[in-house]
N, C-alpha and C positions, 0 to 999 in steps of 0.2 A: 085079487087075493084078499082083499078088503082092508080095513083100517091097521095101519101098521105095514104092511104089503112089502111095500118099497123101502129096501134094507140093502141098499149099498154098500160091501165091505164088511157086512156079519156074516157069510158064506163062512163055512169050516176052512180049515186048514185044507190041502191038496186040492181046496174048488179052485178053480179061476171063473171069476163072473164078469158079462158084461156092464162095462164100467159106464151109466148113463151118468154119473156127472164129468165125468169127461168131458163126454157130447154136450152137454148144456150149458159147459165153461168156455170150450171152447168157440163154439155158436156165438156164443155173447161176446168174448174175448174181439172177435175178428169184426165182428158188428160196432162194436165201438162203445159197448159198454162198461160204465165207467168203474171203478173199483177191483178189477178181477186180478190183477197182474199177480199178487199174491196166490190164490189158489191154481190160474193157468201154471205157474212154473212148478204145483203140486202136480196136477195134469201131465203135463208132458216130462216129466222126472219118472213118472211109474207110477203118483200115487199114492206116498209112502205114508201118508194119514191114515189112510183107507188099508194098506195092508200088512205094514212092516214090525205091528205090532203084535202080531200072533205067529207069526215067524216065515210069512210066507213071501216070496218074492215078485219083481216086478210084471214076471209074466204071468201074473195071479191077474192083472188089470188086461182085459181084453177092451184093446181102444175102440172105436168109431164115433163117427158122425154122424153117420146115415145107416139105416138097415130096411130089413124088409119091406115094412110100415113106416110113414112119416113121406116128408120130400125126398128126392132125390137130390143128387149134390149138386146137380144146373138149378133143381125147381128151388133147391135154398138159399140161391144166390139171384132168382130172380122173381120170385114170388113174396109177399109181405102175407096174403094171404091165403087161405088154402080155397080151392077152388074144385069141390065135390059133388056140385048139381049132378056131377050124371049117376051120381050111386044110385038118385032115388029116394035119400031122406033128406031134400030140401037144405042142404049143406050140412048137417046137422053132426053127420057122422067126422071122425077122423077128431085127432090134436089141434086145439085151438091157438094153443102155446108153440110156434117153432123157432122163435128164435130168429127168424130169417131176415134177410133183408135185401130188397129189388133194384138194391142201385140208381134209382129214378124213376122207373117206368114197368109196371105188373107185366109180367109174362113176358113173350117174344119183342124185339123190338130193334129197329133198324140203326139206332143211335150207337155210331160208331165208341164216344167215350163211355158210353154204359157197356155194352159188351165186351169193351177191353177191361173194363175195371171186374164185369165177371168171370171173366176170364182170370186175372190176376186174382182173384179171391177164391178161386178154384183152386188154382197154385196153391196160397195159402193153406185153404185146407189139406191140400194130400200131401203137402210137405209139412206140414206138423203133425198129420196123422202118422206116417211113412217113419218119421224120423224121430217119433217119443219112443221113451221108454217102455217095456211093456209091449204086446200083443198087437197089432193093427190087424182091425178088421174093415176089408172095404167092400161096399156094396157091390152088386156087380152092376154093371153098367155105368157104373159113373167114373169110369176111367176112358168113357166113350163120350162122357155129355148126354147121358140118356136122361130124357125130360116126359113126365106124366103129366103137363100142363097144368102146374100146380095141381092134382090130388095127390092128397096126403094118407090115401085110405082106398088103395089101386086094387083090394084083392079080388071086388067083384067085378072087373073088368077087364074079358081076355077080348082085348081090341089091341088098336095103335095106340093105347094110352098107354099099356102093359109092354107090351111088345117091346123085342129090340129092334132097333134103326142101323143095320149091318154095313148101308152107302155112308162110309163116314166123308165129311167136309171138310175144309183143310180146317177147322176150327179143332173138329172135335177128332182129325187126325195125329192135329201138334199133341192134344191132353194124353192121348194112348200112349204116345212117344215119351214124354212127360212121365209119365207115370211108371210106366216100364226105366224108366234110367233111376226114377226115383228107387223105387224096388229093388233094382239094381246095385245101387251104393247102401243102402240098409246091407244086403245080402253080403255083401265086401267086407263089411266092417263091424266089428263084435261090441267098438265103442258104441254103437249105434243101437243095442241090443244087449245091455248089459245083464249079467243073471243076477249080482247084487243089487240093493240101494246104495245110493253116493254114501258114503262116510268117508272124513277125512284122516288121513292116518300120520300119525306121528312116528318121521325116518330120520336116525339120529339127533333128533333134539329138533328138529323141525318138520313143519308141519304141510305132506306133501295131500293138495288139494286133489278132491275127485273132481271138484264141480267148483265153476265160479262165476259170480254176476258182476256184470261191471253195467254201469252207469253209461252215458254219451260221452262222457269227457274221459274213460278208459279207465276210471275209480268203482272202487269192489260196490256194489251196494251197500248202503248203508240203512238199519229199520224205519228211518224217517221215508226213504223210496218207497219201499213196499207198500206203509200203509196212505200215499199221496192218490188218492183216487182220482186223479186228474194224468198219473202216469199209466203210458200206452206204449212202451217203447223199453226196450233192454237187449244187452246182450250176454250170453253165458260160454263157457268154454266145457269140455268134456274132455276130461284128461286121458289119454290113451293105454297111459303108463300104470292105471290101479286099478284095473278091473280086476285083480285080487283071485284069477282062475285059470286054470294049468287044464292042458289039452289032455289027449287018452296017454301020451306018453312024459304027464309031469313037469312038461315044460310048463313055464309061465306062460298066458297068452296076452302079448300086448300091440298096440294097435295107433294110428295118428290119434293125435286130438283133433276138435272138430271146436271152433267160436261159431255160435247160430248168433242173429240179428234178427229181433222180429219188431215190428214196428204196426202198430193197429191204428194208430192213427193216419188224419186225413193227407195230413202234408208231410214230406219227409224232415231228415235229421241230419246231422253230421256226428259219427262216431270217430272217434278215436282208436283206433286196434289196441289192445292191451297186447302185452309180450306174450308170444307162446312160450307154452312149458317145455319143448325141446327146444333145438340148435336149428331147427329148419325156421324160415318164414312163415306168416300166415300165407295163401294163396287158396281163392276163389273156386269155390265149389258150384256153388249154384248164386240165381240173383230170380224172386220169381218176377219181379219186374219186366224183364225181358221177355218178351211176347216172341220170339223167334227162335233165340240162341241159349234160353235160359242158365243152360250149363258151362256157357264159354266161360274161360279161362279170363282174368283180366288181370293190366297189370297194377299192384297196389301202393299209394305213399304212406303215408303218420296216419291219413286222415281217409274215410268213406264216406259217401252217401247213402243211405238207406233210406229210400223211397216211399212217400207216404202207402198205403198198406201194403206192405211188403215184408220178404224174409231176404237173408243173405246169409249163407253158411259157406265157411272158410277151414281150411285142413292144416298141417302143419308137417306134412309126413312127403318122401320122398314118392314120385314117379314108378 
């Protein structure tokens, strides 16, 4: 579209656009790039930089990571570089910028801790796409582990590069399963999918929070956090109780909270649970750590581990 072009968030009123700084916060975020923690928790909130100022809401941010062009969600987690010799223009074509990162070793590779760690950085991705605020859009195929062999620039290529790979493995059978449960609890929960932005409201003389950040030690964040470019690590709560929007017959509609743990660094942490905002416990939603049972249940004390690059999301609402 030429200079100026790329206008993120000036779409009119009733657009909803897709949101590529999303994708470029988040890429970086989980890469381990330093600085970001401030604008990811813009990202995965809906946004609201980008769109709350012209009055329109969180599903105005169409999320993703991957789309038509660029890597697929395997090739981004195992390619540093893009890899287009077979287009014919000498690599030349395609994004030079992906954000990616290969875990140790370009492309395919037998090294059992690289594959689990792409694997686990797969997690990451579809469970922060799945479970932000706003829109998810996800490629197709990458809820499969569909891989173009690092090309970044697949259109002229109706081969096994394009193609989908239908024999799935037990690798890229757990991701399906994965993904489908993840879908599944979005689907469930309206906390999950809120139609407002967070604002917090003030109910008799206090002040009942939509959204809160806490620290490792179970302390709200404080501006001196945000702007420590050396932090990679937090956790937030989503109150169930203000989503502030009444069904086709006027009821209220409310819903559990939900504490998420994301941790982008290499080694893990020790958190603190901060209290939920009802009378039930925290209790264990997901852990993307876990390469088997990701969703099991576990049982929790004061204190958790959250694994170096991982997430952990906990509910507060009854069976």
């Amino acid at each position: 579209m030429g200079e100026g072009g790329y206008q993120v968030g000036n779409f009119p009123v009733l657009w909803a656009e897709w949101n590529g700084k999303y994708r470029d916060t988040v890429r970086r975020f989980w890469k381990g790039d330093e600085g970001l923690l401030s604008d990811f928790a813009y990202r995965i909130t809906g946004s609201s930089d980008l769109y709350q100022s012209d009055g329109r809401k969180p599903y105005a941010s169409i999320n993703f990571i991957t789309a038509h062009d660029g890597f697929t969600l395997t090739d981004l987690v195992s390619y540093n570089e893009k890899h287009n010799e077979n287009n014919g223009d000498d690599n030349t074509d395609g994004a030079n910028d992906n954000d990616s990162w290969n875990m140790g070793a370009e492309g395919a590779t037998d090294d059992p801790d690289i594959n689990e760690l792409r694997e686990r950085q797969t997690r990451n991705f579809l469970t922060t796409l799945i479970l932000s605020q706003g829109v998810p859009m996800i490629c197709g195929g990458d809820e499969v582990g569909r891989s173009q062999r690092g090309n970044n620039n697949g259109y002229c290529q109706d081969n096994e590069i394009t193609w989908y790979d239908w024999k799935l493995d037990e690798p890229r059978q757990r991701l399906m399963e994965f993904t489908t449960k993840l879908i599944e609890l979005r689907t469930k929960h309206p906390n999950l999918r809120r139609r407002k932005f967070f604002q917090d409201r003030t109910v008799r003389g206090s002040v009942i929070k939509d959204i809160a950040w806490y620290g490792t030690g179970g302390e709200e964040f404080r501006e001196e956090d945000w702007n420590a470019d050396w932090q990679r690590s937090l956790a937030f709560m989503l109150n169930g109780k203000t989503l502030g929007v009444t069904d086709d017959d006027g009821r209220l509609i409310t819903d559990d909270s939900f504490l998420m743990m994301v941790n982008a660094a290499h080694d893990g942490v020790e958190f603190k649970l901060p209290p939920p905002p009802g009378n039930t416990p925290w209790r264990q939603v997901l852990d993307t750590q876990r390469i088997d049972n990701p969703f099991a249940a576990e049982t929790l004390g004061e204190k958790v581990i959250l694994g170096g690059r991982s997430m952990r999301v906990f509910r507060d609402g009854k069976d």
